[in-house]
NULOGU-844980 format. One line per field, with one value per residue: x, z, y of N, C-alpha, C in turn; residue number from 1; residue in three letters. Coordinates in nm, 2 decimals. Example, Ala and Ser with C-alpha at 12.3 -4.5 7.8 and 13.67 -1.06 7.14 Angstrom:
% residues 2
n.u	(1.32; 1.28)
n.w	(0.78; 0.71)
n.v	(-0.57; -0.22)
ca.u	(1.23; 1.37)
ca.w	(0.78; 0.71)
ca.v	(-0.45; -0.11)
c.u	(1.32; 1.29)
c.w	(0.78; 0.79)
c.v	(-0.33; 0.00)
pos	(1; 2)
code	(ALA; SER)
% end
This chain:
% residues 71
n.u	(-18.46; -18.22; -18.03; -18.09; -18.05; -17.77; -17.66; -17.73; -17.61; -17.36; -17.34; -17.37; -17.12; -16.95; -16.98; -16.92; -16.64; -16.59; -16.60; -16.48; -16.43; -16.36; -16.52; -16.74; -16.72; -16.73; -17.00; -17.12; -17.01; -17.10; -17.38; -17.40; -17.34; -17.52; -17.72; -17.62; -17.62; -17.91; -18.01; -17.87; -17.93; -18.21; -18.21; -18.12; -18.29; -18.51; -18.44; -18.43; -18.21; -18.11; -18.25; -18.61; -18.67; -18.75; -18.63; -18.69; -18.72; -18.51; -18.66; -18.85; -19.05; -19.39; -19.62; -19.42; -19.30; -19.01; -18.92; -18.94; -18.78; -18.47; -18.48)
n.w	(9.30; 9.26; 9.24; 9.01; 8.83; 8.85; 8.78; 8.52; 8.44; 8.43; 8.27; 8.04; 8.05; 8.03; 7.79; 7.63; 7.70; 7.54; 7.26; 6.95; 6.77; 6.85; 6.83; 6.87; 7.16; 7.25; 7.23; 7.36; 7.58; 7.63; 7.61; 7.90; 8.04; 8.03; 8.09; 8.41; 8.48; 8.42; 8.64; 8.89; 8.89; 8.96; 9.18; 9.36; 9.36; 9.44; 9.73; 9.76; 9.77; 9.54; 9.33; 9.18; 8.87; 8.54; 8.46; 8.41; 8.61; 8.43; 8.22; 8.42; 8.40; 8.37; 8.12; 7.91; 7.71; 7.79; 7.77; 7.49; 7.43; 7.49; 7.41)
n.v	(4.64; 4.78; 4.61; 4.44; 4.67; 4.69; 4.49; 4.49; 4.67; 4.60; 4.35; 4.47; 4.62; 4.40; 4.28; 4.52; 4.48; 4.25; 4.29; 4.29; 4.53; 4.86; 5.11; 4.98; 4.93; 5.16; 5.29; 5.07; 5.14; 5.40; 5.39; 5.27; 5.45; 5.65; 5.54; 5.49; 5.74; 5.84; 5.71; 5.74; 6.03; 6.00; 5.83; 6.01; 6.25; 6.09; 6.03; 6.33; 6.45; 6.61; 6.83; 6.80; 6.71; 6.60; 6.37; 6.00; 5.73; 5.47; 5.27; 5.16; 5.38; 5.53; 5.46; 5.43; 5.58; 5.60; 5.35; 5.31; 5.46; 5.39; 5.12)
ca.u	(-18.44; -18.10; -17.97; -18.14; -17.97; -17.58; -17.64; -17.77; -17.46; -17.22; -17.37; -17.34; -16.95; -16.88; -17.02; -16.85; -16.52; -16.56; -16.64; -16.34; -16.41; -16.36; -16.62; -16.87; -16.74; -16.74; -17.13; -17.21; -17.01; -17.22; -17.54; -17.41; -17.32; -17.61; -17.83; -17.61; -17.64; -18.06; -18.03; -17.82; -18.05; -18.37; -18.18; -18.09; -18.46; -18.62; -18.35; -18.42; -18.05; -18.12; -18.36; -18.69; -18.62; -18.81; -18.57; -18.76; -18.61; -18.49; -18.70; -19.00; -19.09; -19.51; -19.62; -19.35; -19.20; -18.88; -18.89; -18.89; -18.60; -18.38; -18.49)
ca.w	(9.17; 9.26; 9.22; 8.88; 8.70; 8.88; 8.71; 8.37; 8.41; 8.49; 8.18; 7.94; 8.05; 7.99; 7.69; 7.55; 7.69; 7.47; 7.14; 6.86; 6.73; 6.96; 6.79; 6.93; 7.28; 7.31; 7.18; 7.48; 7.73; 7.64; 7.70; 7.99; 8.13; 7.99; 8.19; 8.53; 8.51; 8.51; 8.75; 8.98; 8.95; 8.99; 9.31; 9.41; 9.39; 9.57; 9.86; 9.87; 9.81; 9.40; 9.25; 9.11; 8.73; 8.45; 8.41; 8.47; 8.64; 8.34; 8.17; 8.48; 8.40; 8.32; 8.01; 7.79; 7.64; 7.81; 7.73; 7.39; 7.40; 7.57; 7.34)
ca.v	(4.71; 4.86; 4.49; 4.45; 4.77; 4.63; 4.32; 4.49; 4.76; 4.49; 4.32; 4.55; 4.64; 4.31; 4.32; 4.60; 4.43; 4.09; 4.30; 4.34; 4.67; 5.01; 5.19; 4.90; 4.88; 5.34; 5.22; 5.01; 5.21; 5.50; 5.34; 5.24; 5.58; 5.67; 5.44; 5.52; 5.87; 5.83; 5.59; 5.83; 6.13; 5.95; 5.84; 6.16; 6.31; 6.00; 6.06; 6.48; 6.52; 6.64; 6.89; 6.75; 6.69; 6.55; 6.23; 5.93; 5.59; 5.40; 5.11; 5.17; 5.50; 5.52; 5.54; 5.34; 5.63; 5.58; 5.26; 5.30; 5.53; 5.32; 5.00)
c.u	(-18.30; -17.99; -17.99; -18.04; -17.85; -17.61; -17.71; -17.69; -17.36; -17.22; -17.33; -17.18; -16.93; -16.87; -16.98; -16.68; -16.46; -16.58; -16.48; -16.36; -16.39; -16.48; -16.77; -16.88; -16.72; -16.90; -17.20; -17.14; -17.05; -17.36; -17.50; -17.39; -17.41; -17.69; -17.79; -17.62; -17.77; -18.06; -17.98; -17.89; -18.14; -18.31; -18.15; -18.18; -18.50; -18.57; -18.34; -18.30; -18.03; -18.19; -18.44; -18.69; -18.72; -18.74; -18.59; -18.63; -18.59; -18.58; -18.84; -19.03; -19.26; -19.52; -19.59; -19.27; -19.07; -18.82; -18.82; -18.81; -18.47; -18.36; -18.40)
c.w	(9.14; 9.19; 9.07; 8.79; 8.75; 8.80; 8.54; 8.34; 8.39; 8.33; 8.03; 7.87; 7.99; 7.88; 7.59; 7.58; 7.60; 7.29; 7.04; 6.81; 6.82; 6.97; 6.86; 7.08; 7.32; 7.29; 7.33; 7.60; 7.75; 7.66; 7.83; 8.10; 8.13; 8.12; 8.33; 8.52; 8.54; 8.61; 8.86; 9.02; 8.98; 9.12; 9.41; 9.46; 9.48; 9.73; 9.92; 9.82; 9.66; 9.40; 9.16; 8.99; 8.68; 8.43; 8.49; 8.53; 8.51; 8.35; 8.32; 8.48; 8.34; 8.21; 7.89; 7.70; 7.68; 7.78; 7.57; 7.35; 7.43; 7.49; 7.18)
c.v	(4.76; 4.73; 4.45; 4.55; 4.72; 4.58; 4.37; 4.57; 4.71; 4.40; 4.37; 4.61; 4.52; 4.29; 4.41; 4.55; 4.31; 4.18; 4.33; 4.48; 4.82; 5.09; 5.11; 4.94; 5.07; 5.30; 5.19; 5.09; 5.34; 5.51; 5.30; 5.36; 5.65; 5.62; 5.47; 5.66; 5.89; 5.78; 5.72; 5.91; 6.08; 5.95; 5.91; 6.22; 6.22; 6.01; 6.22; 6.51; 6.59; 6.72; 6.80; 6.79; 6.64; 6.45; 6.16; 5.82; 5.53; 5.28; 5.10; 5.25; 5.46; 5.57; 5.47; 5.40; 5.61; 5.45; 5.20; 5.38; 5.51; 5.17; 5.01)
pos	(1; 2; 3; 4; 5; 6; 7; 8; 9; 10; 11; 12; 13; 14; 15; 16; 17; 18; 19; 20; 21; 22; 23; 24; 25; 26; 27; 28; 29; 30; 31; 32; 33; 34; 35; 36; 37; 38; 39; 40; 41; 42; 43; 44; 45; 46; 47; 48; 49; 50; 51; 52; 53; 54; 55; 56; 57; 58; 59; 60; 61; 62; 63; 64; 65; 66; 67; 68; 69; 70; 71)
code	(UNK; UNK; UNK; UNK; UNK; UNK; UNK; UNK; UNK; UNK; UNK; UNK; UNK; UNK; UNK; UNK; UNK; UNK; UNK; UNK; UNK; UNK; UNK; UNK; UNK; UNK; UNK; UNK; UNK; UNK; UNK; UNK; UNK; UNK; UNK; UNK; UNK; UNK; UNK; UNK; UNK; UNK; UNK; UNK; UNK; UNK; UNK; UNK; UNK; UNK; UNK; UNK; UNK; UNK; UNK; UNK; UNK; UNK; UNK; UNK; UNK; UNK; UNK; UNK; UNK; UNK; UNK; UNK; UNK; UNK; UNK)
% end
């Protein structure tokens, strides 16, 4: 899974590196800091080394609400 979000973070940079406007590519590299910063805490808690939070793993959280807040 860890290999999955690289390759959908890695994606997204790139992605905001090929776009012509600025305003686009601050856009995707805010979803993307976005998306590592869940990602980080979730990692954090599952490892003990965080306080247990309410912020799910991105995009497998139960449910679906996170999903459609991320979509």
């Amino acid at each position: 899974m860890l290999g999955l979000y690289f390759v959908l973070l890695m994606q997204i940079v790139q992605n905001a590196r090929n776009v012509a406007r600025s305003s686009r590519m601050y856009i995707c590299m805010g979803v993307c800091a976005l998306l590592l910063f869940h990602i980080l805490v979730n990692i954090g808690m599952v490892a003990g080394r965080m306080p247990v939070t309410g912020i799910p793993l991105p995009l497998m959280s139960y449910g679906g609400s996170n999903v459609l807040s991320f979509s």
